[in-house]
N, C-alpha and C positions, 0 to 999 in steps of 0.2 A: 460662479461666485468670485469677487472680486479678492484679492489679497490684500489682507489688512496687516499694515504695520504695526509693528511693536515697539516703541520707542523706550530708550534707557530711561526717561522721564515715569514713566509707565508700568516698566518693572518695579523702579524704587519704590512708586508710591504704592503699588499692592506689597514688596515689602514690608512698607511703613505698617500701610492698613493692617497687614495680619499679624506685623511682628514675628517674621519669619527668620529662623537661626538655624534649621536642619531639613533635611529631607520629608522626615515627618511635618512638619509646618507646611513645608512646599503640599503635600498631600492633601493636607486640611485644607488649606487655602483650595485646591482645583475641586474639592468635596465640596466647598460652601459655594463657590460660584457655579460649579455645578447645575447643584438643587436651586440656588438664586434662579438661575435662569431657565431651570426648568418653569419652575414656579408664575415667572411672569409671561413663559409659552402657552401656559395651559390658562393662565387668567384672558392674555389674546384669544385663544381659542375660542371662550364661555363668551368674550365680548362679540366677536364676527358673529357665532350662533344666535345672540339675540338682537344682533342689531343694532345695540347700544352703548356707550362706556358706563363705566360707573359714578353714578349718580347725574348724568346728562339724561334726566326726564323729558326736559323739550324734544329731543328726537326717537325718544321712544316711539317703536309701535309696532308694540305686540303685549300682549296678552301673558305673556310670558317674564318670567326674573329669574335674580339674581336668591341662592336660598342657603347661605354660607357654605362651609367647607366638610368634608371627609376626609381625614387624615388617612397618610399611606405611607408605607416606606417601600422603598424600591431598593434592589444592589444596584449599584455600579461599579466599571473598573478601580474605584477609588473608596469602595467601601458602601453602606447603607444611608440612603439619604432621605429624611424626612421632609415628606412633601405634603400639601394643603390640596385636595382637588374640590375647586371647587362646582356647586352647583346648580340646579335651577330647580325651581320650583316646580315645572311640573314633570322633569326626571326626562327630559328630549334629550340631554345635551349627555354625548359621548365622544373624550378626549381621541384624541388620534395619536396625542404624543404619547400618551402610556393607556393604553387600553384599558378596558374593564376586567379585571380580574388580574392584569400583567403586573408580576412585582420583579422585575428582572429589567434592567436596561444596559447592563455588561456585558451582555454577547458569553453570556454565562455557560449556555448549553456548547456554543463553539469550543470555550476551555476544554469542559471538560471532555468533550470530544478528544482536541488534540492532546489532550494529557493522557486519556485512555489509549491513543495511540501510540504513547511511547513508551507505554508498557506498565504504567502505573495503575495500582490496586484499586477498588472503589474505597479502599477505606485510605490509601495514601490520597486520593481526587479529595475525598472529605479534607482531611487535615490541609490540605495544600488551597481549597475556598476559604478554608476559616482563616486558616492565616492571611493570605492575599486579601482575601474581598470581605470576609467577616461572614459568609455567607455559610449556614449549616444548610448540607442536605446529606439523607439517609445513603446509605450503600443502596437502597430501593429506588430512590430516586434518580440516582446516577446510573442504575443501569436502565432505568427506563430512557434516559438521556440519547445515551447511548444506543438501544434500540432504536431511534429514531433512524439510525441510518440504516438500517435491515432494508427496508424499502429499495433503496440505491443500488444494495449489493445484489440482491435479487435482479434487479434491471441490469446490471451491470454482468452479472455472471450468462445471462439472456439475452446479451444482446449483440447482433447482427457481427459478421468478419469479416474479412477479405475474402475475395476467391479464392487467391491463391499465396502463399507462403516458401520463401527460398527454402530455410531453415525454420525448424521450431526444435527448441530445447526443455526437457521433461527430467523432472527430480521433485522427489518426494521427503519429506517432513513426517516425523514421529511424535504424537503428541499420545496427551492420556487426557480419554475424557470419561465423566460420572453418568454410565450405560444401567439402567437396569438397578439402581446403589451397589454400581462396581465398579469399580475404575479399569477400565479398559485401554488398550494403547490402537490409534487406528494413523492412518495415512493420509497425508494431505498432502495430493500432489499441486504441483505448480505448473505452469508454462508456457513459457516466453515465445511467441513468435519474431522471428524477425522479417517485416514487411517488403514490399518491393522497392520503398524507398531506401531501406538501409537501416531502419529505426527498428529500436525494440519495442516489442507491445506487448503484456501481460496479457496470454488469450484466456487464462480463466485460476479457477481453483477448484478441486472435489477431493471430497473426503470419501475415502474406501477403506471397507474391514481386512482388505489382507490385498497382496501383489499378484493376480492372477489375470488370467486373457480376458477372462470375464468382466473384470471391470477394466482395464485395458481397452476392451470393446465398448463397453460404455461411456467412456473419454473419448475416445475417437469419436467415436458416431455422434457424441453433444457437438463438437466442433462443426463435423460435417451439416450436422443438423442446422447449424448455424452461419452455414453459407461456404467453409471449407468447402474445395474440391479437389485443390491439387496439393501438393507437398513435396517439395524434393528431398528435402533430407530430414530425418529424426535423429537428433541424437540425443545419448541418456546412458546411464547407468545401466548393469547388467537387469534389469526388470522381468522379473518371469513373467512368461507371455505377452511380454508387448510385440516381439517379432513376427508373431501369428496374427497380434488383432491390428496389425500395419497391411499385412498383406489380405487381409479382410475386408479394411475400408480404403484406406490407400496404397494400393497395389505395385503402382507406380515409382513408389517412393524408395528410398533410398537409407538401409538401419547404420547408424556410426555408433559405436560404445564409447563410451568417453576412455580416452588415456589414461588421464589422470585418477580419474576411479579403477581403471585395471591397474595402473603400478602403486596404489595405495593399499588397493587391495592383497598384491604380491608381496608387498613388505611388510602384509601384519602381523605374521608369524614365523621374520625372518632376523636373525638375532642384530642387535645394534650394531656389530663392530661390523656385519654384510652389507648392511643396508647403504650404505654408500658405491661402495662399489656394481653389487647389483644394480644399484640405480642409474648406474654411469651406462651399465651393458643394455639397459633398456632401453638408455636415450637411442643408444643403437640400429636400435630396431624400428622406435616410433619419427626418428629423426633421417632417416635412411631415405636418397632421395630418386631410388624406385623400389617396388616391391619383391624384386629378385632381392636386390640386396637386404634389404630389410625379412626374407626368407630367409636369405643364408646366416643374417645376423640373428635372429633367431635360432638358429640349428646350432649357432657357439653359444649363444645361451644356455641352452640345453646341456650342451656337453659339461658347462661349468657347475651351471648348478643345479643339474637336475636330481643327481643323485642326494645332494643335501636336502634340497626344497623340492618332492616330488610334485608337490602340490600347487605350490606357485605358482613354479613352470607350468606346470597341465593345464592352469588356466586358461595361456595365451595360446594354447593350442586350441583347445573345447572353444574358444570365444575368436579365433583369428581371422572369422569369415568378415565381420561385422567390424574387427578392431580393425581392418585393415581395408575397409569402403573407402577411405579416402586419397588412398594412393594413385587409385586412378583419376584424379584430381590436380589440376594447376596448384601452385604452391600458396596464392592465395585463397582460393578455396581451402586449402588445407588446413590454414591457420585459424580460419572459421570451424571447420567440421570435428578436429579431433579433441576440442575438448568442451566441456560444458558449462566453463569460466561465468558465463553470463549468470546461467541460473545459479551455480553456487556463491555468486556474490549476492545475490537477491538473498538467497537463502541465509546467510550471513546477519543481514540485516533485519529479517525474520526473527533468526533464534534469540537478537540482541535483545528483542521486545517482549517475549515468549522465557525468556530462559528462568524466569522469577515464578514462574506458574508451576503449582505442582502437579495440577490437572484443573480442565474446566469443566465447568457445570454442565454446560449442555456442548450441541454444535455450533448454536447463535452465538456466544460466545465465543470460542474460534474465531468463525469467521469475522466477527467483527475486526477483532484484535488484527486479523492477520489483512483481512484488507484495508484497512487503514495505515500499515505497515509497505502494502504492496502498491498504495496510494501514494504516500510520502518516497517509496523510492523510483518510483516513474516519472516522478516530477524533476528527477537531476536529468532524465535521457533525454537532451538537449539537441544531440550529436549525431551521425549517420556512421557508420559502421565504417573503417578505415578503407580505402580501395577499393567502393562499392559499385562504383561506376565497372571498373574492369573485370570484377566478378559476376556481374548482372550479364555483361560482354559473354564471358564462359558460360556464365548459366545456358544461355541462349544457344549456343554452341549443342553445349551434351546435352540439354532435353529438348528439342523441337517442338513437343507439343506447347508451348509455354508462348508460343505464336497463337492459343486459342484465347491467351487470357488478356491480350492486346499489348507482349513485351515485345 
């Protein structure tokens, strides 16, 4: 379609016409040409269908007319607008431009969609069409709206992966949902693959009743189910039994615990005026640039504050098989592996949407919320992963097999 100019001539005179002085005026005025122009889309329509203009009987020929109007209002982005549809006498003629039955022409359902994704209530969605569009609809209605995209998530949670995965990143979400009329608190893991291009890619989301190998196993094996084969590295959070049900389905692979959750975890029940300094002697260890030293920086860990924080300390011991997979690693690779940066910023953006719910009704809700959330922040990852090229170089290096998947 061609561009059509708007001349200063052209504004004044709709000006003039509607006697426009504010924003609201301006409103009115694109609500009345609006419906104008619906109005005389849908009289062209009724004429192409019979053939004839109105009142041009010399070219008639059909059997068929004109049998006046049916009043409708429709929304629009601009509020409710009364429209004439008209029609024929023997009930053939059906508009294209607003359908039979359709009282909606604002892309209504798209709102409320994006607004339920930013974390808004179906009774704030309510208040927020009446005011905007003037349009009431029930909290029933808008979660049926809503529902619409169950369909999506379903295919989307189902559908096909990569062979194979450099990295994949795994952290899980606390939520309460109404089980049984109980409120319940269950898990909803996340997680990120990052692809052979470099790029991150949400590989899924499940909801599990507690942290065990068993459903551990059952994440794994969906992936794999789903075209996974290979995996070089997992990393995550200290996760009961994920260690087991790695070496179950992918054998291969390669467990990192995130840093950042073992020294966050070290400092929570370490008194404030320590926590600085301890956290200086950590960098120590996780910054350390081979693993001897980073051994022995550890062992003056130990010395300092083990007696005060038995516990702390004990951790990096019980967990230093895993904390400590990435030393044998180039330094780019490193800055990849030891911590889990990507998925806790997702997750970030998760709880911003999520934080106002005190629990939800079922799991359909959830997931809605959350993949609409996991939709809107995939859409910033633009970017490939810093150094990607040269890390791909390495990959290729320490795992060989990765010559089966055509690297």
């Amino acid at each position: 379609m061609e561009n059509v100019k708007v001349t200063k001539e052209d504004v004044q005179k709709l000006i003039e016409t509607y006697n426009i002085k504010n924003v609201g005026d301006i409103q009115e005025a694109i609500k009345d040409l609006f419906g104008k122009t619906m109005q005389n889309m849908l009289e062209a329509e009724l004429e192409t269908s019979l053939g004839y203009a109105k009142h041009d009987y010399a070219n008639k020929d059909t059997d068929n007319s004109r049998n006046g109007y049916s009043p409708k209002t429709v929304q629009t982005e601009h509020g409710p607008v009364q429209l004439q549809i008209p029609r024929d006498r023997l009930g053939r003629f059906e508009p294209v431009l607003i359908k039979k039955h359709q009282r909606d022409c604002s892309s209504l359902e798209e709102n409320v969609i994006s607004m339920y994704g930013c974390g808004l209530s179906t009774r704030d969605i309510a208040e927020q069409l009446k005011s905007l569009y003037g349009a009431e609809l029930s909290a029933e209605k808008i979660s049926q709206i809503t529902d619409s995209i169950l369909p999506s998530i379903m295919e989307w949670r189902n559908r096909s992966l990569d062979r194979w995965y450099p990295v994949i990143f795994i952290d899980g979400l606390v939520f309460k949902l109404n089980e049984n009329r109980s409120v319940q608190k269950r898990s909803l893991y996340l997680m990120i693959g990052i692809n052979a291009e470099g790029m991150k890619e949400i590989l899924g989301m499940w909801l599990e009743p507690s942290e065990n190998a068993k459903g551990w196993l059952d994440i794994l094996n969906d992936i794999h189910n789903r075209g996974v084969e290979r995996v070089c590295f997992i990393c995550a959070d200290g996760l009961p039994g994920l260690d087991k049900a790695i070496q179950a389905v992918f054998p291969k692979t390669k467990l990192q615990r995130c840093i950042v959750h073992q020294v966050r975890n070290t400092l929570r029940f370490v008194s404030y005026k320590d926590r600085k300094p301890m956290a200086r002697d950590m960098k120590t260890i996780y910054q350390a640039s081979t693993i001897e030293i980073a051994e022995a920086n550890l062992g003056a860990f130990q010395d300092k504050w083990g007696n005060k924080y038995p516990n702390s300390v004990r951790s990096w011991f019980e967990n230093w098989e895993h904390l400590s997979t990435f030393f044998a690693y180039p330094k780019e690779m490193r800055t990849l592996l030891y911590t889990t940066n990507p998925i806790e910023s997702l997750n970030r953006q998760i709880r911003k949407i999520t934080k106002t719910k005190g629990h939800f009704p079922n799991e359909n809700a959830l997931y809605k919320i959350v993949y609409l959330g996991l939709e809107n922040a995939s859409k910033r990852w633009l970017v490939r992963l810093l150094h990607w090229d040269q890390i791909m170089a390495q990959l290729v290096i320490y795992f060989e097999d990765l010559k089966e998947y055509g690297v």
